[in-house]
Chimera marker file (.cmm) of the C-alpha trace (Angstrom):
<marker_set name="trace">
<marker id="1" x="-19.713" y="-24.870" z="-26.608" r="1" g="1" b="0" radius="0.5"/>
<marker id="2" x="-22.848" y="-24.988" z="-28.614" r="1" g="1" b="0" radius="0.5"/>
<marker id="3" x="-20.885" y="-26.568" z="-31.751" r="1" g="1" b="0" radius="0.5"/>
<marker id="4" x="-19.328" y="-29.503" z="-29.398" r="1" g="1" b="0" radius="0.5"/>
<marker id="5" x="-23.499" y="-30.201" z="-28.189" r="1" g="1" b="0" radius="0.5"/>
<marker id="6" x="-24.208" y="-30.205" z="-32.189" r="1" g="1" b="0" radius="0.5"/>
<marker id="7" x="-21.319" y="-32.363" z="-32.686" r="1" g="1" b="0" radius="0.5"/>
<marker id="8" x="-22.044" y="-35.229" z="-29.710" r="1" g="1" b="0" radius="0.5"/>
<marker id="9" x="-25.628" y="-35.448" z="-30.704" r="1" g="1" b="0" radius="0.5"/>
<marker id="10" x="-24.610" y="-35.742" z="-34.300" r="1" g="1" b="0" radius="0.5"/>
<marker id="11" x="-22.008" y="-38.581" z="-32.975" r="1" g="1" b="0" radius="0.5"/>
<marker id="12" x="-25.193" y="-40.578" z="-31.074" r="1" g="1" b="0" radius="0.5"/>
<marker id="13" x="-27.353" y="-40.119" z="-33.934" r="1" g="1" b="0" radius="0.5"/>
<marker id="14" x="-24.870" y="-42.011" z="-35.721" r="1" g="1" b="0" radius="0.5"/>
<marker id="15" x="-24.186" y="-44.554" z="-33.491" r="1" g="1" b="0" radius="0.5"/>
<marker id="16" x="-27.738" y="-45.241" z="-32.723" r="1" g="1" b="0" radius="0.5"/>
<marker id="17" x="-28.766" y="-45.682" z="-36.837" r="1" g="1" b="0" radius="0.5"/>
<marker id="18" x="-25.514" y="-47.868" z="-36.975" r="1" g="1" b="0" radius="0.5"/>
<marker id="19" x="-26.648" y="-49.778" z="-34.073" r="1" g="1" b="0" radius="0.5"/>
<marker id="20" x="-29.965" y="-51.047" z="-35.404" r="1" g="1" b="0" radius="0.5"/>
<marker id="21" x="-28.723" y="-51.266" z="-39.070" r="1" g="1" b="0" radius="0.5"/>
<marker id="22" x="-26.254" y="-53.649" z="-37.801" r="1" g="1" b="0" radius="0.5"/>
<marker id="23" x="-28.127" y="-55.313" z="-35.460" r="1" g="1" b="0" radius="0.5"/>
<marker id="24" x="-31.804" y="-54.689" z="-35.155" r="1" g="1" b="0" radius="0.5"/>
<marker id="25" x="-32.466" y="-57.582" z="-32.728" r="1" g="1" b="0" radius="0.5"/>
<marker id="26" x="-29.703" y="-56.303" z="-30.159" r="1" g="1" b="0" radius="0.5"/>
<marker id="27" x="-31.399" y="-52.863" z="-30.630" r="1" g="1" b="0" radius="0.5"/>
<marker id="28" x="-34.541" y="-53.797" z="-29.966" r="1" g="1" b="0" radius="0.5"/>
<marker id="29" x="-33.695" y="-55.801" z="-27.094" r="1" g="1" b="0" radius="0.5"/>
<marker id="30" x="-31.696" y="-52.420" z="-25.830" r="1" g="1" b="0" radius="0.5"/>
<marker id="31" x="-35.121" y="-50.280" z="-26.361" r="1" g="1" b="0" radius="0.5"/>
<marker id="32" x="-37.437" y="-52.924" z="-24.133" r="1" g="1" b="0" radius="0.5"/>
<marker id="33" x="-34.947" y="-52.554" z="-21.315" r="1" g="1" b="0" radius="0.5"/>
<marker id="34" x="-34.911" y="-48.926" z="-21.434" r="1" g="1" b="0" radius="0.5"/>
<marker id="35" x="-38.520" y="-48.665" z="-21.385" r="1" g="1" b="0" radius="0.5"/>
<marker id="36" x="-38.567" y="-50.957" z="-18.713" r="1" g="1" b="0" radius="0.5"/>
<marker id="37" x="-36.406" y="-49.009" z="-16.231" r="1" g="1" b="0" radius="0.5"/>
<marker id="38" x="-38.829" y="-46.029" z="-16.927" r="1" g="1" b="0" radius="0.5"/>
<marker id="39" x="-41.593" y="-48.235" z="-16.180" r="1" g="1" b="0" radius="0.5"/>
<marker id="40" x="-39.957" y="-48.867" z="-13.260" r="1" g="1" b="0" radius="0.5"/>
<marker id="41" x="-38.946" y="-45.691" z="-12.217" r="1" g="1" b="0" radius="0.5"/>
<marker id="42" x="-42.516" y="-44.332" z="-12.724" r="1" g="1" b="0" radius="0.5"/>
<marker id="43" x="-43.772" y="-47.378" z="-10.656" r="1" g="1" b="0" radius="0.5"/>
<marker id="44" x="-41.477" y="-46.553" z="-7.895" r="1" g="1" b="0" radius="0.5"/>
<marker id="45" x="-42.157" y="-43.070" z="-7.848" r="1" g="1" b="0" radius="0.5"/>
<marker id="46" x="-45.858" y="-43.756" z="-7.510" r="1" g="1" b="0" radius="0.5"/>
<marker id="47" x="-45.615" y="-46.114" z="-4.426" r="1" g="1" b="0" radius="0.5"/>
<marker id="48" x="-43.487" y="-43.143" z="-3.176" r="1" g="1" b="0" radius="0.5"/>
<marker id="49" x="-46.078" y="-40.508" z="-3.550" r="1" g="1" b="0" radius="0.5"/>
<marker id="50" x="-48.782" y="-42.715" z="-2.360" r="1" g="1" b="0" radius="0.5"/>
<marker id="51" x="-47.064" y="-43.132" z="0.599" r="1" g="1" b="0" radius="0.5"/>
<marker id="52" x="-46.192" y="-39.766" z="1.392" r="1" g="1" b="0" radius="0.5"/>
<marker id="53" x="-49.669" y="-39.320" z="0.916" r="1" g="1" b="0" radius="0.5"/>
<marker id="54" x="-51.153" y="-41.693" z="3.103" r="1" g="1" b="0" radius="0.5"/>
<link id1="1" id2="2" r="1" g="1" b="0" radius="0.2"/>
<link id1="2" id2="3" r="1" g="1" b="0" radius="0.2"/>
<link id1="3" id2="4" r="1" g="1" b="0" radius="0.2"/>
<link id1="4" id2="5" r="1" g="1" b="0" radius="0.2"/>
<link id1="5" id2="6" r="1" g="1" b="0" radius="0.2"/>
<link id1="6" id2="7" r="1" g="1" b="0" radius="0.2"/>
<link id1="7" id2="8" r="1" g="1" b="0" radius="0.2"/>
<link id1="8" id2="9" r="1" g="1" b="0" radius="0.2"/>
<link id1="9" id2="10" r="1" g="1" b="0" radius="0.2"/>
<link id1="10" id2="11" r="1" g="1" b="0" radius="0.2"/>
<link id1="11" id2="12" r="1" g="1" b="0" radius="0.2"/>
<link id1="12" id2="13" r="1" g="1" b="0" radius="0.2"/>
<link id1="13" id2="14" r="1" g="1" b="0" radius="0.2"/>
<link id1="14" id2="15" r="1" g="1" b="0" radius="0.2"/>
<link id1="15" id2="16" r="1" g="1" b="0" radius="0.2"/>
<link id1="16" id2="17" r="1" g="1" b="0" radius="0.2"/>
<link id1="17" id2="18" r="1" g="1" b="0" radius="0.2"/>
<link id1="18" id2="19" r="1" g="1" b="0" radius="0.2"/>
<link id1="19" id2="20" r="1" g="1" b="0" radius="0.2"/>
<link id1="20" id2="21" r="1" g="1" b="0" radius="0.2"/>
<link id1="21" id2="22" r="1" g="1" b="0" radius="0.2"/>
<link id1="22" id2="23" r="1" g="1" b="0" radius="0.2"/>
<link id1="23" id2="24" r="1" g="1" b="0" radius="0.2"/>
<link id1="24" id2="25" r="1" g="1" b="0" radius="0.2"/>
<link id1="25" id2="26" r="1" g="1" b="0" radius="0.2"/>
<link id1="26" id2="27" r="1" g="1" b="0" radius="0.2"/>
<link id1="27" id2="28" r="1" g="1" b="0" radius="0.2"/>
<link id1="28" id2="29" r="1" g="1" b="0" radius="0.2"/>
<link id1="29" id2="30" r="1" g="1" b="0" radius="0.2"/>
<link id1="30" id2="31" r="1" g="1" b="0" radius="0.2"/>
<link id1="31" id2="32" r="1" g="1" b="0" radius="0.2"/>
<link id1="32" id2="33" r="1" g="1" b="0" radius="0.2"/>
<link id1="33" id2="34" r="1" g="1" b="0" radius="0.2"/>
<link id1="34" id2="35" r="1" g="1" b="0" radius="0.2"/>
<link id1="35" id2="36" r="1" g="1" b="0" radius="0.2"/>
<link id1="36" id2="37" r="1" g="1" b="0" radius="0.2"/>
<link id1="37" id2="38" r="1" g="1" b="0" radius="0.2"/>
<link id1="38" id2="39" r="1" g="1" b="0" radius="0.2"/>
<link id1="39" id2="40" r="1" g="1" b="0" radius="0.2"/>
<link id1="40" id2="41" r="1" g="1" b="0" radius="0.2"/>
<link id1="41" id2="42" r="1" g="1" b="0" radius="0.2"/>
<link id1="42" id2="43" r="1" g="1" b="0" radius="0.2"/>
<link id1="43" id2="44" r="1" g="1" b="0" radius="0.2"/>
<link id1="44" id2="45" r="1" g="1" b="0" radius="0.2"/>
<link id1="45" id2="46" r="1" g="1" b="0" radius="0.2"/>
<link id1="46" id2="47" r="1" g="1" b="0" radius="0.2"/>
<link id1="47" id2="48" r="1" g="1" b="0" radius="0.2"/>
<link id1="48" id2="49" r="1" g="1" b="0" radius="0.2"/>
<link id1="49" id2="50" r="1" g="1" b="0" radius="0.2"/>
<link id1="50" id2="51" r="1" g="1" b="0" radius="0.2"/>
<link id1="51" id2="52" r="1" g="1" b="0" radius="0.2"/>
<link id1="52" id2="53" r="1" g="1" b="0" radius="0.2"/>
<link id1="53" id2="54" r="1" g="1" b="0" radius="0.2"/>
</marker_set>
């Protein structure tokens, strides 16, 4: 089991470098909208505490 983890993060390591050697503005583009749905996800989880609060 722990050899098929070391093998599937070895596969996404791979695929990621690939990614932004082949196309660094795609990849880019890819990392803004994942920081944006954090962003996001924090936001909404701090309306949801200040309303539990209040």
């Amino acid at each position: 089991m722990v050899e098929a983890k070391k093998v599937a993060l070895w596969i996404v390591i791979v695929f990621v470098l690939y990614t932004i050697v082949v196309s660094p503005k795609r990849a880019a583009e890819l990392v803004g909208v994942g920081f944006e749905g954090i962003s996001s996800a924090a936001q909404g989880v701090g309306e949801f505490m200040t309303e539990l609060v209040n």
